[in-house]
N, C-alpha and C positions, 0 to 999 in steps of 0.2 A: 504493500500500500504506500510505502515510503516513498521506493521509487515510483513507482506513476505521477505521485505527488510532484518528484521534481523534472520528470518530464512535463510534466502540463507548464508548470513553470519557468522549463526551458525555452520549450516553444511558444509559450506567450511574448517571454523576450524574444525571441528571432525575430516572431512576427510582429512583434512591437517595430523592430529596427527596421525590416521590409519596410514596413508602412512610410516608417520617416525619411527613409532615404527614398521614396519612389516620390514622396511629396517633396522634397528639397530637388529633386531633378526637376518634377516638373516647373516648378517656381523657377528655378535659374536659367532653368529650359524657355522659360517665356510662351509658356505653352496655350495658359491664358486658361486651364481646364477650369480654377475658379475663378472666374472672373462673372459679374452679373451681366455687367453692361453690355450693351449690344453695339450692332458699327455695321456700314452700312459702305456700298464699293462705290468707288468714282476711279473712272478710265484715263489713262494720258497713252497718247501715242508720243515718241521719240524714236530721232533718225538713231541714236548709238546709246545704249544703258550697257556698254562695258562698263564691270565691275561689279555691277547690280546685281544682286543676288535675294529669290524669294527668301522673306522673313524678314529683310531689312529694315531697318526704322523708315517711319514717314515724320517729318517734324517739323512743327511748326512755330516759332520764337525761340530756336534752339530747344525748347520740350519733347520728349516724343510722344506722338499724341495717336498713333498708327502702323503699320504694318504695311509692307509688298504683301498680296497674297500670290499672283501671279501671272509669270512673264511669258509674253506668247509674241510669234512672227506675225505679221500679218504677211503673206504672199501677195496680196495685189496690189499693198501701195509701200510693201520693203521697207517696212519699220517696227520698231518693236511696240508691244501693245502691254503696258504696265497695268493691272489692277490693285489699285492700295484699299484699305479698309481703315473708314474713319470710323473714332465715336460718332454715336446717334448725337448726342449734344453738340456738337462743332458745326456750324453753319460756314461753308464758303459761297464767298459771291462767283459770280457763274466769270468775273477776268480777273480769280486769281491765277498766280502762278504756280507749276509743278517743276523745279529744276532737280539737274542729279547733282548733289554735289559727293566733298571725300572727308571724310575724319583726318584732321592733319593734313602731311603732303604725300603719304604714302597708307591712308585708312583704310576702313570702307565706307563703302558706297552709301548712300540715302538720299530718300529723296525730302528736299526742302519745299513747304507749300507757304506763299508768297501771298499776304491776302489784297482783296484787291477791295476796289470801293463799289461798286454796282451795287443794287440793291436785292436786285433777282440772285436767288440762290441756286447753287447744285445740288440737283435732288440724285438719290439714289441709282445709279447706274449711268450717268450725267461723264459728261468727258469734259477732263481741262480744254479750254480754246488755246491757250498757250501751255505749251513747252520748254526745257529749256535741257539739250541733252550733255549727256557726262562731259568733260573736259577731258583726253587721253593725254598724258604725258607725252606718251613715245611720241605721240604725232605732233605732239610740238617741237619738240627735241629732231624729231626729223624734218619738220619745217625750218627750225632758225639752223641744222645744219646745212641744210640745199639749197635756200636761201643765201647764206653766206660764199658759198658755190659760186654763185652765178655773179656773186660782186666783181 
């Protein structure tokens, strides 16, 4: 009877620790599992999101306020097709901005939302009018080198 006893109480601790470590992943994981609030997509097309990666921050006053959920080609007009997920609470006017920006000079990717002043809002499934896509290093760096080329 002893032993059982500290069986049971063995594996109540294991499964104590299971528990806290699956909830400290999810949390660090930003997985969002509790979370109440809800959020609601808005679409940006952009000619180049190198770097951009689904799950990325969306932010807006340097806050993060949102999420990439996900990145798609479009084939007929060859550009990439970002959907981000804002809070239901955040109201954008229909000319703000979506740019990619980088964490540092060598971060990651997110994207920055630029509000704008209209009064009409973006509703649910609503696409930025403007854009503003990633900044690549190397293509500057091979701009001001073949540039200096040709002097």
């Amino acid at each position: 009877m002893n032993k059982l006893k500290l069986e049971f109480f063995v594996g109540l601790f294991v499964l104590s620790g299971v528990v806290a470590i699956s909830y400290m992943a999810i949390r660090m994981g930003d997985i969002g599992l509790f979370e109440q609030q809800g959020y609601y997509e808005l679409v940006g097309r952009f000619d180049s999101v190198s770097g951009l990666k689904e799950g990325a921050a969306v932010e807006m006053s340097g806050v993060k306020v949102g999420r990439v959920k996900r990145i798609e080609f479009d084939r007929e007009r060859f550009q990439a097709v970002v959907t981000m997920e804002v809070p239901d609470g955040i109201e954008l006017s229909t000319d703000s901005v979506a740019s990619i920006r980088t964490s540092g000079i060598i971060g990651d990717k997110y994207i920055k939302v630029s509000i704008g002043g209209e009064e009409e809002i973006l509703q649910p499934g609503d696409q930025f009018e403007q854009t503003e896509s990633s900044l690549d290093i190397e293509e500057l760096i091979s701009r001001f080198v073949f540039s200096s080329d040709d002097q």
